[in-house]
C-alpha positions, -999 to 999 in steps of 0.1 A, spaced: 472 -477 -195 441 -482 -172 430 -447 -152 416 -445 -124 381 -440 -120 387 -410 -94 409 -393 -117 379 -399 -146 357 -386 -122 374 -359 -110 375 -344 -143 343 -351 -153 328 -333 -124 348 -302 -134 330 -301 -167 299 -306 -149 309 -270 -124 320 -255 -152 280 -251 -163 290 -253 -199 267 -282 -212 234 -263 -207 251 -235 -234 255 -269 -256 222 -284 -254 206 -252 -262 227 -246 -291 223 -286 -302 184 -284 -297 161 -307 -309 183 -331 -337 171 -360 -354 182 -394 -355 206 -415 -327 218 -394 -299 254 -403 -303 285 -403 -281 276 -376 -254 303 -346 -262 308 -348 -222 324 -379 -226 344 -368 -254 361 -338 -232 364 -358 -204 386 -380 -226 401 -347 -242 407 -335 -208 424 -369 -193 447 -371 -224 459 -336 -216 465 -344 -185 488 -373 -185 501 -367 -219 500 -330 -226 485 -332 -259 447 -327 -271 447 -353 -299 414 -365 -307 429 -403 -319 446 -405 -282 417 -392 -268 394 -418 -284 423 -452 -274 416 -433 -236 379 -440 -242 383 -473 -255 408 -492 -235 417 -473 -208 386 -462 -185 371 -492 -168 334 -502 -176 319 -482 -146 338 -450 -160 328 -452 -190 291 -459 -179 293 -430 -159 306 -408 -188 271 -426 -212 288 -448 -232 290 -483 -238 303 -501 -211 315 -534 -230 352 -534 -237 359 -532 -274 376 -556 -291 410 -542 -302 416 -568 -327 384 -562 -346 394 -532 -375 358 -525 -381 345 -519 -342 375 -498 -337 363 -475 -369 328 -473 -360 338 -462 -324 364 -436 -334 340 -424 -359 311 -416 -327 341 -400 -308 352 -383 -336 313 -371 -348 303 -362 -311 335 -334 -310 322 -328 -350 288 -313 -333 300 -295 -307 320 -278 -338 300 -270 -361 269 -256 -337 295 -231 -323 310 -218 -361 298 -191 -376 314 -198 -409 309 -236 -412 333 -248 -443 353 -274 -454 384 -272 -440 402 -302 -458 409 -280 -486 426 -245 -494 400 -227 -507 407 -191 -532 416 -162 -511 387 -140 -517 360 -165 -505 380 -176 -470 379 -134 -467 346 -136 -471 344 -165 -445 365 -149 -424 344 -119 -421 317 -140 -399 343 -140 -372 341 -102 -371 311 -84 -384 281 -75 -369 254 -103 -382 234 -115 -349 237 -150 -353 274 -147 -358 277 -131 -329 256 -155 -308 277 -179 -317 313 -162 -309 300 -154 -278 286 -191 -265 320 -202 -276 338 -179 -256 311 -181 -228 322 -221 -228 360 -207 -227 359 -186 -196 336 -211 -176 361 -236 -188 393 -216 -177 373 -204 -143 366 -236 -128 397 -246 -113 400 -208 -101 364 -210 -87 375 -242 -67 404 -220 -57 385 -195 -44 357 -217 -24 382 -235 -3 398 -203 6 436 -205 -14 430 -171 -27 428 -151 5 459 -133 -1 452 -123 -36 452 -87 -37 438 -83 -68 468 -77 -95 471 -89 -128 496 -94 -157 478 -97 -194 494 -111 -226 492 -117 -258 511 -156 -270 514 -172 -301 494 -205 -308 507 -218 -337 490 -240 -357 501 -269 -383 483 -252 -411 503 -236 -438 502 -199 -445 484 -186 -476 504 -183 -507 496 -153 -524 511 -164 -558 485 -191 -562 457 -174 -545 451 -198 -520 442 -191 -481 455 -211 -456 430 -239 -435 427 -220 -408 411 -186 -424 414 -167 -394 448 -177 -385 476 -150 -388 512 -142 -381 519 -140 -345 551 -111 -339 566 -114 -301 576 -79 -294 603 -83 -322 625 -111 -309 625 -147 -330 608 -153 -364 574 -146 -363 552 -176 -357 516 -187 -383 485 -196 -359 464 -177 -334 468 -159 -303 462 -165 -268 452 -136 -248 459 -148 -211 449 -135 -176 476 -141 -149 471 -137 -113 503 -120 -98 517 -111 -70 537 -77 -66 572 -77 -42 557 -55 -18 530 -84 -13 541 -116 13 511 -138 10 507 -169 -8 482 -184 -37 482 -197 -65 491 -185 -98 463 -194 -121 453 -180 -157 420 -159 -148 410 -155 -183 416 -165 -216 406 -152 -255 414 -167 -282 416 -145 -316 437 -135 -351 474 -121 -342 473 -83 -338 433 -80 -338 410 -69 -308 439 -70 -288 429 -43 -264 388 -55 -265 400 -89 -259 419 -79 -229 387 -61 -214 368 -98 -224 388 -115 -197 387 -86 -170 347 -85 -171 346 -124 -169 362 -120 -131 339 -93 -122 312 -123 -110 336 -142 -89 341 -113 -63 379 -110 -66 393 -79 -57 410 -53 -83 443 -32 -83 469 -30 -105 470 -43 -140 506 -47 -154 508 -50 -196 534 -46 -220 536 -14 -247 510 -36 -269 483 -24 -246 498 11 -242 493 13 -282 458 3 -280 430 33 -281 417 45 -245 380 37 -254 393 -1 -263 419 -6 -232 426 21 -206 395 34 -199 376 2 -195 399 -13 -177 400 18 -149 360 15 -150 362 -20 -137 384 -14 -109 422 -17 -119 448 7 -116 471 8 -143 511 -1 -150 526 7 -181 556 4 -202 566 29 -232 581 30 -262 614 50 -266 595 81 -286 567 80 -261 585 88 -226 591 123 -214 565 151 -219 529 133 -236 507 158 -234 491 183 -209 454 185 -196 440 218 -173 477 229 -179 493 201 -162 518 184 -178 518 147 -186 551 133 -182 549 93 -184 519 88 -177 515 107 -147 502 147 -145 527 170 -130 530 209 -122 537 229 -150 566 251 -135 587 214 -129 621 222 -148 628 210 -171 657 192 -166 633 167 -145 603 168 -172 628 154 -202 648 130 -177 632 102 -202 631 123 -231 643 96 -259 655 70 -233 658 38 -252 649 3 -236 681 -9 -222 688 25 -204 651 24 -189 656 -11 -176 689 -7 -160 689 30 -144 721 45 -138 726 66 -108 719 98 -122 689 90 -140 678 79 -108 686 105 -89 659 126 -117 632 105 -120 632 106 -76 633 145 -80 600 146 -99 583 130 -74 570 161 -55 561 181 -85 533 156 -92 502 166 -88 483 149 -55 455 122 -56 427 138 -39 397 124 -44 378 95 -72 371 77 -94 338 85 -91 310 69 -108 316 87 -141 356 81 -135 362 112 -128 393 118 -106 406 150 -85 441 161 -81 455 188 -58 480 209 -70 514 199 -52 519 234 -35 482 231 -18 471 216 10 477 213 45 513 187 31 527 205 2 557 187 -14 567 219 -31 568 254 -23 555 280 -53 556 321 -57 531 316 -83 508 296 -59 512 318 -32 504 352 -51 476 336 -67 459 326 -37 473 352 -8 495 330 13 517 348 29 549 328 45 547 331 83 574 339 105 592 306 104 592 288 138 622 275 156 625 238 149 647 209 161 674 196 140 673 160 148 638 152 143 637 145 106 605 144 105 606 181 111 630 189 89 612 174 58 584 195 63 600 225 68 593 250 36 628 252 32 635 216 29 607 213 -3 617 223 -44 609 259 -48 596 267 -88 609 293 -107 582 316 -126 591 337 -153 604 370 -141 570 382 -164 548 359 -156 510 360 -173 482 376 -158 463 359 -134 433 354 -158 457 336 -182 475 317 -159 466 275 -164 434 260 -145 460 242 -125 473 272 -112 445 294 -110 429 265 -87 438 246 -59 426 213 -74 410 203 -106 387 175 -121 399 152 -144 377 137 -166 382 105 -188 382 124 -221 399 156 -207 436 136 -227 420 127 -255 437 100 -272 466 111 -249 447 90 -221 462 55 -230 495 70 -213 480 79 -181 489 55 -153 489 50 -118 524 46 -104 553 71 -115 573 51 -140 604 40 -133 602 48 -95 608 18 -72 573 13 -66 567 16 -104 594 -11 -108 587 -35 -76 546 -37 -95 553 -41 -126 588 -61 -127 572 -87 -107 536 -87 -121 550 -92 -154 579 -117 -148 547 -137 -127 529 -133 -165 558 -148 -183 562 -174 -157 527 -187 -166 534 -186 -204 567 -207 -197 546 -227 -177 518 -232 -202 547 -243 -230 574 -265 -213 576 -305 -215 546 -310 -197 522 -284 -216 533 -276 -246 505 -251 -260 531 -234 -284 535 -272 -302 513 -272 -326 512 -310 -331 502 -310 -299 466 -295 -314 464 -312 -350 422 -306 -352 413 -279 -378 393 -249 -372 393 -219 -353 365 -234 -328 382 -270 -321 418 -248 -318 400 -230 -293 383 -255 -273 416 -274 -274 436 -244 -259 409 -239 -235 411 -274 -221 448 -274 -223 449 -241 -203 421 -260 -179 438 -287 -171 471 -266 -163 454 -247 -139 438 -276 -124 475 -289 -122 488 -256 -107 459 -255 -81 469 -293 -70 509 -286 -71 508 -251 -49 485 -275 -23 507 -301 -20 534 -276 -13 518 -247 9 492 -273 26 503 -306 32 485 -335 44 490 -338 80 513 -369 89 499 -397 114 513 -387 145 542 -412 159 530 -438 190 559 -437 207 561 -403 210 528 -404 226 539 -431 247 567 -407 271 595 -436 262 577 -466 277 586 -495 255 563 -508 230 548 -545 233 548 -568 212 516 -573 194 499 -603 207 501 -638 187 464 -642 168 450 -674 185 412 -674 165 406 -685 133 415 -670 103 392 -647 83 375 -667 53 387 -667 23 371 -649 -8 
């Protein structure tokens, strides 16, 4: 197969956007002997083989280098340009060995526990390997954090391209995370012998319970979505992607790929995750996350819905603060509602969780810089949804003489007091000193630690209200899409023959180019469809009907030949 030079090119100019070989040559230095193959021209290959094939297998990508790019390519890329002979066993080794050594470097400058991976080594030394991938040692974490550096620029190209030629207009700014298996061919450890595995970070990967779980790593991937409520079109691209041991940093790593997009001046608004992220801490997920812009869209677990918590004497039912005197009736509409009941609502259910919508306390004002927010209670302000005799005693409103209004207008009727829920105090209700901050103000201040651990419920959108449902339906079936995407015929990243290379860092860099190329692929696919090329125009349409001559009969020489 011979490939052609603009393809080579194209994707060797996408390493060169990508800005990662300046991150390379500082980690390489100064090293002595023979330069080597360039490691540029070793992804290049890595990145061609991916993309006609689907597979990043460093023997295929070495037969691209050798007999498939023409002279002038492979000039470009700083190798040889003489063809090699295929029939000569020894010129074949020696230039699969440079390919093969020039991935070796990029390797072993960017592992922080450098080993021999050809061999199971006793359990309590890969631990103590493994620990380099984790601790707190500087040079350890110089080196995780070039490699991921090199991951993100990698995985951001395409969507910076994107961007620059103006596809991403209507991106509003909401994202789907999650967490996939990346299995890998190694074996497990086998704790009878004492032996670790070959890949000493590697793990076993559970999918939310369903299938057998799966021995690798896992991919922590970035999806740009697009909610129903939102008509424009662009492209669905991985925006981030973190590679790391199943069940680990899975909140941190989430926050990894969310900071990487800060710098390309995309907007933020909702960020749609499955319970996996609910479970995480606030200080690892929910709280950074709000602090870099994203409003957030959760799922729960069927002992976490109905009343969380309370803050200020509000009360936190899923995720979203609500007046205290709600009944209660509405406040445990959820209470133990397992998963196939909160995906399918029946009418009644629905009928509840669309009756709690005017007890919840209003947005008023925030986040402010120290993500603080301020909510109104729902009986203040000049639009109360709710009309309350403890609201009114507390703060001396008295009802007016109601005023004659007209039937038809809805409008009207809506905001008449009458029309609103009414609460229902206690017959002896506490003294006005004891009465809840809520109550004894008209708004209050919510402060990030004011839920304590209680935080990671909190979200932005009532769950399970249509609007709840239209975000985070659609943000997350765009998030599985992607995964599908990222493991059908094409691109198979959950084939882990498809990634034979040991090592946490080539796995890595191989997943990264993989998911590279697939978003180059998606960029080129969604332009093709939603911007065509223009076709030539037709002559004789520009002609009115007049009939078209015949060309005329050449009658000078002919051109000379080559």
């Amino acid at each position: 197969m011979r490939i052609p030079d603009a393809v080579a090119d194209h994707y060797a100019r996408l390493l060169d956007d990508s800005g990662i070989f300046p991150l390379i040559d500082t980690e390489l230095g100064v090293r002595p002997g023979p330069a080597g193959l360039p490691i540029r021209a070793a992804l290049t290959c890595l990145l061609l083989l991916i993309h006609y094939t689907g597979k990043a297998v460093l023997g295929d990508a070495w037969q691209i280098a050798a007999f498939s790019l023409s002279p002038a390519a492979r000039r470009h890329l700083g190798m040889d340009p003489a063809d090699i002979d295929a029939d000569d066993p020894h010129a074949c080794l020696a230039a699969s060995r440079r390919f093969y050594r020039a991935f070796d470097r990029l390797t072993t400058i960017l592992d922080p526990a450098r080993h021999d991976r050809r061999a199971r080594l006793p359990k309590h030394q890969a631990d103590h390997l493994a620990t380099a991938w984790e601790d707190d040692d500087v040079g350890h974490a110089r080196k995780r954090q070039v490699l991921q550096q090199i991951v993100t620029a990698l995985v951001l190209t395409p969507v910076r391209r994107a961007k620059g030629r103006g596809y991403l207009r209507g991106f509003a700014g909401d994202i789907g995370i999650d967490t996939t298996a990346a299995p890998t061919l190694a074996r497990p450890p086998c704790l009878n012998k004492g032996l670790a595995s070959t890949e000493i970070t590697a793990g076993w990967h559970y999918s939310a319970g369903e299938g057998p779980p799966q021995f690798g790593h896992s991919a922590t991937l970035t999806v740009a979505a697009r909610p129903r409520a939102l008509t424009a079109a662009f492209p669905q691209l991985a925006l981030g992607l973190v590679v790391d041991t199943p069940h680990k940093r899975i909140g941190a790593n989430a926050i990894t790929t969310l900071t990487s997009l800060a710098g390309l001046g995309l907007p933020s608004r909702f960020a749609a995750v499955d319970r996996a992220y609910t479970d995480q801490a606030a200080d690892h997920f929910a709280r950074p996350a709000r602090a870099l812009g994203y409003q957030l869209v959760l799922d729960y677990k069927q002992d976490q819905r109905g009343i969380q918590g309370s803050a200020h004497g509000a009360l936190l039912i899923d995720g979203t603060l609500a007046c205290p005197l709600i009944p209660d009736r509405l406040a445990q509409a959820t209470t133990g509602l397992n998963d196939a009941a909160a995906r399918s609502l029946d009418d009644e259910l629905s009928a509840l969780i669309a009756a709690r919508q005017p007890y919840f306390l209003h947005h008023k004002q925030g986040p402010n810089a120290q993500q603080a927010i301020r909510l109104q209670c729902p009986a203040a302000g000049t639009s109360p949804s709710i009309t309350c005799p403890r609201f009114e005693r507390l703060h001396h409103r008295q009802g007016g003489r109601p005023a004659p209004i007209d039937l038809a207008d809805a409008r009207r009727r809506a905001a008449h007091p009458s029309a609103k829920p009414r609460t229902l105090p206690p017959l002896r209700d506490q003294r006005p000193e004891d009465q809840p901050k809520v109550c004894r103000q008209q708004s209050i201040t919510l402060h990030p630690g004011d839920l304590g651990h209680l935080d990671k419920f909190r979200q932005d959108l009532p769950y399970l209200t249509p609007a709840w449902a239209g975000t985070y339906r659609a943000v997350r079936a765009n998030t599985e899409g992607i995964n599908g995407r990222l493991k059908s015929f094409d691109l198979d990243l959950g084939e882990p023959k498809n990634r034979p290379a040991h090592g946490r860092v080539a796995q890595t860099l191989l997943i990264a180019l993989i998911v590279t190329v697939a978003n180059d692929n998606f960029l080129d696919a969604w332009r093709h469809t939603h911007q065509p090329e223009p076709a030539p125009s037709d002559i004789t349409t520009e002609l009115g009907g007049q009939e078209v001559a015949d060309p005329p009969i050449p009658a000078g020489k002919p051109p000379p030949g080559p």
